[in-house]
N, C-alpha and C positions, 0 to 999 in steps of 0.2 A: 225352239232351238236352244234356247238358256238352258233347260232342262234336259235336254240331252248330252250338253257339256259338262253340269255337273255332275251327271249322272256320270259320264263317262272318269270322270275328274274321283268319282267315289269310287270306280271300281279298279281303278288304277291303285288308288290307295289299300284298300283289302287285297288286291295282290302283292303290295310291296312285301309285310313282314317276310316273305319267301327269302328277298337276297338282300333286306336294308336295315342300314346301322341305327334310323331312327327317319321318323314318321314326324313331319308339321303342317299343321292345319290352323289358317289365318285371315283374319274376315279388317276387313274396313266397313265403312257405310256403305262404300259404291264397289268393295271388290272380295275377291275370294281367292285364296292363294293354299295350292298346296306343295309338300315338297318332301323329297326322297335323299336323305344323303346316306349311300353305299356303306360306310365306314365311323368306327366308333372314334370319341377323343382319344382313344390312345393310340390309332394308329397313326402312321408317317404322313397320310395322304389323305385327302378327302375326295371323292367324286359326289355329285349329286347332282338332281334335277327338280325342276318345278314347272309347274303351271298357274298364270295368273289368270282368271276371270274379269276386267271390269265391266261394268254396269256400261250399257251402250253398244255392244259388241265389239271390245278391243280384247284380244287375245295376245298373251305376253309367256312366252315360252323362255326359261333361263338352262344352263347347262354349267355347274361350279368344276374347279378343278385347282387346289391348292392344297401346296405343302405346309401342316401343321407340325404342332409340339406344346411340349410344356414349359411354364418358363415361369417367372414371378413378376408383378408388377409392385412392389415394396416388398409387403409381406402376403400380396393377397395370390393365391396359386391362381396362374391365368392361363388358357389356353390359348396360341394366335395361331392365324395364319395366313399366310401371303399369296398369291396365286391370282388368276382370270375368274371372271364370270362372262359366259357370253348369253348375249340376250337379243331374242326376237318379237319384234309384238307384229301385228298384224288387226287392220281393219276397212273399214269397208272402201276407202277412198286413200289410204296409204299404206307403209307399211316400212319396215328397218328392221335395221338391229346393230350392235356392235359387243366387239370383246372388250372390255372392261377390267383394265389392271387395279391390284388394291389387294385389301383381304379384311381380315376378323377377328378380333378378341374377346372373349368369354374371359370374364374377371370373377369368380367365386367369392364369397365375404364368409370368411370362416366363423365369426364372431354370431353369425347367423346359417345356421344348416341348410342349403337347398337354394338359399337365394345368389342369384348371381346376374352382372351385366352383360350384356353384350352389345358388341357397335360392329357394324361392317359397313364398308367405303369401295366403290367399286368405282376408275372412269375411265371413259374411254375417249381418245381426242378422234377429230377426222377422220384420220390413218386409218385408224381401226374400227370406224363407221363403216354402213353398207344401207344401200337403199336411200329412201328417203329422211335417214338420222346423219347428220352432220357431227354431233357429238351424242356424247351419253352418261350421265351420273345416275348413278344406284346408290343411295346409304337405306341404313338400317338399324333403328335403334331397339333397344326392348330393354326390361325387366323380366328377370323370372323368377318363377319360385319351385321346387322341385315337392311336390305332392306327395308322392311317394315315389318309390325306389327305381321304377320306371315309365316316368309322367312327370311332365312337369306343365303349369300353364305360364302365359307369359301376357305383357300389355306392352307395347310403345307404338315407333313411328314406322314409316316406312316412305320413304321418297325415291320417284323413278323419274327422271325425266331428259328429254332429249332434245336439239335441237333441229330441225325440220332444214333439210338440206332446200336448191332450188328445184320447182319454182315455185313451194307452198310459203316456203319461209315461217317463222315462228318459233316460240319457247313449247315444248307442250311437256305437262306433267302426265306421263302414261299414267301413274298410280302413286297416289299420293294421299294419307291419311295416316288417322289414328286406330289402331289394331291391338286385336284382341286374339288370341288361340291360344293351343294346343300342343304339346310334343310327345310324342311313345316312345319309347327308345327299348331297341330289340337284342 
């Protein structure tokens, strides 16, 4: 079954360059994360999608949608932007999701060519819980470095976690580790 996931998980990705702005491929110890966003940083809007694998048979499907731009943080040129993530995981004895207010900054270091931060903060309260999630926080941290002209690779964090409505009750981190990948940008 694992292998049919990723399998499927790869052929999603070799059909994306057709309609996407840029291609991410992201591993932890326990999970495998890929993701499609529609639209390049210069445009207004961002769409995008992913799929998380972790280890165990949790399946974590997201769907992004926010308005970006350019802006400055001192002197360093940054991209933000503000907007929803909605997110569903699925496993064998639960399952949820919720939309998730927030967005993301990409901070560029001029001083250094290619290298750049990025953070993203996503939450979502109750309201906008469903299923067995009560609540929901998404961050995301990384470094990157831009390899050449359309690649870049990246390292940081990545935290998913939600709280477990009744009658399971609990904290649980769907995905949460230290990550390593990829980005193609088309």
């Amino acid at each position: 079954m694992k292998a049919s996931r990723i399998s499927l998980m790869i052929l999603s990705l070799a059909a994306a360059p057709a309609f996407a702005g840029d291609v991410d491929l992201s591993l932890t110890n326990d999970s495998v994360k890929g993701q499609v966003n529609f639209f390049g940083t210069n445009n207004d809007l961002q769409l995008g999608t992913g799929y998380t694998y972790r280890e165990g048979g949790r399946d974590i499907f997201n769907v992004d949608f926010h308005a970006q731009g350019r802006t400055a943080l001192g002197n360093l040129p940054t991209t933000a932007g503000i907007g929803m993530r909605g997110i569903y995981w699925d496993q064998s004895r639960a399952d949820g999701g919720a939309i998730g207010l927030g967005g993301f900054a990409t901070v560029n270091i001029p001083n250094v060519p290619g290298l750049s931060f990025t953070g993203g903060l996503h939450y979502a309260p109750s309201i906008l819980s469903f299923g067995d999630s009560d609540d929901m926080t998404s961050l995301e941290l990384r470094g990157s470095y831009r390899v050449i002209r359309n690649a870049e690779v990246f390292a940081g964090y990545r935290y998913l976690n939600t709280e477990l409505d009744r009658p399971l009750r609990g904290d649980v981190n769907l995905d949460e580790g230290v990550m390593a990948g990829m980005k193609i940008f088309f």
